[in-house]
N, C-alpha and C positions, 0 to 999 in steps of 0.2 A: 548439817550445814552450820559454819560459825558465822554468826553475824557479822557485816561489814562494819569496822571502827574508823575514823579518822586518827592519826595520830599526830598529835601536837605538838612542837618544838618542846614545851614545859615538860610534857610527859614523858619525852623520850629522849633529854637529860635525864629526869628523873630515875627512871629507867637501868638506864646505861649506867647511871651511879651505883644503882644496887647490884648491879650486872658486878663491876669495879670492886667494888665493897665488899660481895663476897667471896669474889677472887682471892683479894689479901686475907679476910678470914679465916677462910676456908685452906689457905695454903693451898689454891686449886692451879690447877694450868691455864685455863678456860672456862671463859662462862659464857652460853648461851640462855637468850629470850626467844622462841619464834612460835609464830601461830600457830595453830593446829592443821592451817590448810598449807602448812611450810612453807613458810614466809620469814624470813630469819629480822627479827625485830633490834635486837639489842645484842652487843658480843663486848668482851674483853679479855682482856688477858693473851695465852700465844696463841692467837691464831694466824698469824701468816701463812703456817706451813698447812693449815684446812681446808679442805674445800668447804668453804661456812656453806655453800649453795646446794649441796650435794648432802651434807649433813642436816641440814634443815629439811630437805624433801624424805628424806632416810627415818627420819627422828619422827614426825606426822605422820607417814608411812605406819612407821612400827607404835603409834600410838593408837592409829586408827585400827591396828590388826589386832592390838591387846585388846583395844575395846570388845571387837568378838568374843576373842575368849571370853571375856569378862559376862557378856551377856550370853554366852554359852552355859556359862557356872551361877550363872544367878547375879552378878553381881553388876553395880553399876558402869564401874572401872575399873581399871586398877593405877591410882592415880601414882605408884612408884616404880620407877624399875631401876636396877641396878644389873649392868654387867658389869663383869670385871677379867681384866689383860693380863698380859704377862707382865706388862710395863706402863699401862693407864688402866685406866676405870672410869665407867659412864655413869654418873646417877642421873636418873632423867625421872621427873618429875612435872604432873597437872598442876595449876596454878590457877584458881578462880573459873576453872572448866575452862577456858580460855584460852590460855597459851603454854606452852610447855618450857620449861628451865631446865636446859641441861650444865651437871658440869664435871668437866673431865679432871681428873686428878692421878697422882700418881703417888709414889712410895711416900712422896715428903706429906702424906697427909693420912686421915685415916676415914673410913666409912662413917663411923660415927662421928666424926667433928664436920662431914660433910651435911652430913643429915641433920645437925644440929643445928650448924647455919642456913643450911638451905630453907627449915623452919620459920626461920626467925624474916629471915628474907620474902618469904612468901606469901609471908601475910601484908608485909610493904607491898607487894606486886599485885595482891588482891587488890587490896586500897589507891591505889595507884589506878588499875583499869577499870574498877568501879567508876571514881572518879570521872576516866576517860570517858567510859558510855556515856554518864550523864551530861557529860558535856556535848560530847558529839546528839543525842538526843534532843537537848535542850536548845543546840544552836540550828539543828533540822539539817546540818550536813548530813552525806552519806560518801562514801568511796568518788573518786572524779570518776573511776570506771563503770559505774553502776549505768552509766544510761547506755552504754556502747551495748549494741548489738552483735550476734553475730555476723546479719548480715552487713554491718558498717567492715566489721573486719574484713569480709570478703572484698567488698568495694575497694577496700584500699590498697589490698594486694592480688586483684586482677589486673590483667593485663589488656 
């Protein structure tokens, strides 16, 4: 279970710049942020033609399944994965145990200039929702949904 964050206008400019930033770097097509409970936090680049909602559940999905492996083999995670298309390539990548960074790229780029910046970028994203915890902590917020019930949900959609 990942803990519930608030997120904060500052942080999620913030965010969304490094999201932007590595895009151009990286020569990538696409960049994603999103939770590990697949939540799609932060995008840039061409996403129009994605289903960003669909990839985001897909992408947690198959994070949550490596984790087995991983504690199948002994190991804690496996915080990288890369697939790779006929015509894109996925690096997708842990980020502070936290949230996972993917980004898509294709021929105008190469695996290793992706992994280089993804690096570099990832340690901004640690620092970044460090940050964010302690704030959400310190100011004693929690999620607005945290108090809703089940049974409030039902309530509201009986008849």
């Amino acid at each position: 279970m990942v803990s519930q964050m608030v997120m904060y206008d500052e942080e999620s400019r913030r965010i969304t710049s490094v999201c932007e930033r590595l895009g151009r770097e990286a020569n990538a097509r696409a960049v994603f942020v999103i939770d590990k409970n697949g939540q799609l936090i932060a995008s840039s680049g061409d996403t129009e033609h994605l289903d960003s909602t669909s990839l985001a559940s897909l992408v947690a999905g198959e994070i949550a399944a490596t984790g087995g492996l991983a504690k199948l083999m002994g190991e804690k995670e496996f915080s990288t994965l890369f697939h790779e298309g006929a015509k894109d390539h996925l690096h997708i990548s842990v980020v502070a145990s936290r949230v996972i960074l993917v980004v898509i790229f294709d021929s105008r780029s190469s695996l290793g200039l992706v992994r280089l910046r993804v690096k570099k970028c990832s340690e901004e994203l640690t620092q970044i929702f460090e940050q964010l915890m302690k704030r959400s902590e310190a100011s004693g917020q929690q999620s607005p949904f945290a108090e809703i019930t089940d049974e409030d949900i039902d309530k509201l959609f009986s008849v």
